[in-house]
N, C-alpha and C positions, 0 to 999 in steps of 0.2 A: 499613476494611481498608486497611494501607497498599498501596504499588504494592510490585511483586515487581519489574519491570526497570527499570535506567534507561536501558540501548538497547540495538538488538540490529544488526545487520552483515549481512548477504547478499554473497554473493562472485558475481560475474555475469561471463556468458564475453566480451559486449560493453558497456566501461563506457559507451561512448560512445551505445551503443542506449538501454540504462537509463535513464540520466540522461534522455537525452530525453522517455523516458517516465513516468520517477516527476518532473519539470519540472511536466508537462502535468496527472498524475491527481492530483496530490495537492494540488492548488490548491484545487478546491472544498472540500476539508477540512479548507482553514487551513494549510496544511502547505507551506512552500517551502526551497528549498534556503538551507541558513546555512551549512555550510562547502565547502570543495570546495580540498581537496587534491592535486589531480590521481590520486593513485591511490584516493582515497576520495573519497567526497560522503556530506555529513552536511544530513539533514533534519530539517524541526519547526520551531517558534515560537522565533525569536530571543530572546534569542543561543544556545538549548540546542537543539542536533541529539539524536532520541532513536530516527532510524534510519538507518543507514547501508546503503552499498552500496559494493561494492569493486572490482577487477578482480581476479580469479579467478587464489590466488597458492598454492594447495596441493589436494591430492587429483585425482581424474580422475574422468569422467562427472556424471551429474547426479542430484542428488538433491534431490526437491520440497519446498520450504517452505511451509508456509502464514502469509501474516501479516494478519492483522485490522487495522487502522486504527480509529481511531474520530470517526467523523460526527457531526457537532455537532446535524444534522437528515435527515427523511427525506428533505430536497430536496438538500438535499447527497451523500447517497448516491445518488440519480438520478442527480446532473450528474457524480459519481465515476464509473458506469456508461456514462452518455452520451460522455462526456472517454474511456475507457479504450476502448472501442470503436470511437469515432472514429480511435482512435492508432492502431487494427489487432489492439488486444488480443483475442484471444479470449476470448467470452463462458461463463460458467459455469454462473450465475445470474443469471438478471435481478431488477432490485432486488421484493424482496416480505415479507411477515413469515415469520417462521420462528417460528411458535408452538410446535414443540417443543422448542427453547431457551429462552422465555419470550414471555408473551402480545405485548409489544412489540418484540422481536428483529427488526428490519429490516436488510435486509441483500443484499448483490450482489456477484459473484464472477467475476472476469476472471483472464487466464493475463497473465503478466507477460513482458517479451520473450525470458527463459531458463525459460520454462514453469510457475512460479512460483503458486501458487493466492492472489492475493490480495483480498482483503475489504474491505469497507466496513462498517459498521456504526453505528447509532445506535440507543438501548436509550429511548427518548423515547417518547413515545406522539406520534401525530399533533397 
C-alpha cells in the first residue's frame, strides 16, 4: 500500500513550549528537528520534515488532535513514554499491547503541551 500523507502541521498556542517538547520526545524515534523557520519547525529524518508544528495563526480555542508516530521498537516506545513524562507530559497510556487493534499493536499515549493526544507505536513483535 502506498503512504496516504507526506506531512501533516499542528498549530500550537506556545511554539516555544512545543518545540521543546517534540526536541526531547521524538528522539527515541529517530525523529529530530530538520527545519526550523522560526514560525514553523519541521521534523523527521533529514533532510525531509514529515511533521510539523506551528505557532497558532487562525481559528480560536482548541481542538484535539491525535497523531501516532511510528517506533522502530518496543523499547523505543518505552523511552518515547519515559522522555514524554519526564518533560511533564501527561500520561494516557502507558506503553502496552493493544490487541484489539492487532496481536502486536504496542503502543503509549501522552498529552502533548497544548493537550494533544499523541502516540507511539511500533507494529513489531517483541
Amino acid at each position: 500500500m502506498a503512504a496516504v500523507l507526506d506531512h501533516v502541521s499542528i498549530q500550537c498556542t506556545d511554539l516555544v513550549a512545543s518545540a521543546a517538547f517534540y526536541d526531547v520526545v521524538l528522539q527515541p524515534l529517530g525523529a529530530q528537528r530538520v527545519f526550523d523557520l522560526g514560525n514553523a519547525i519541521g521534523y523527521g529524518s533529514p533532510p525531509r520534515p514529515d511533521f510539523w508544528i506551528g505557532a497558532q495563526s487562525t481559528g480560536e480555542g482548541f481542538r484535539e488532535s491525535h497523531l501516532a508516530f511510528i517506533a522502530p521498537s518496543r523499547a523505543a516506545v518505552r523511552a518515547f513514554f519515559d522522555v514524554a513524562t519526564a518533560e511533564g507530559a501527561l500520561p494516557l497510556h502507558a506503553p502496552r499491547l493493544w490487541p484489539e487493534y492487532h496481536a502486536t499493536y504496542f503502543a503509549a499515549y501522552v498529552r502533548d503541551p497544548d493537550g494533544n493526544n499523541i502516540e507511539a507505536v511500533c507494529h513489531l513483535s517483541e
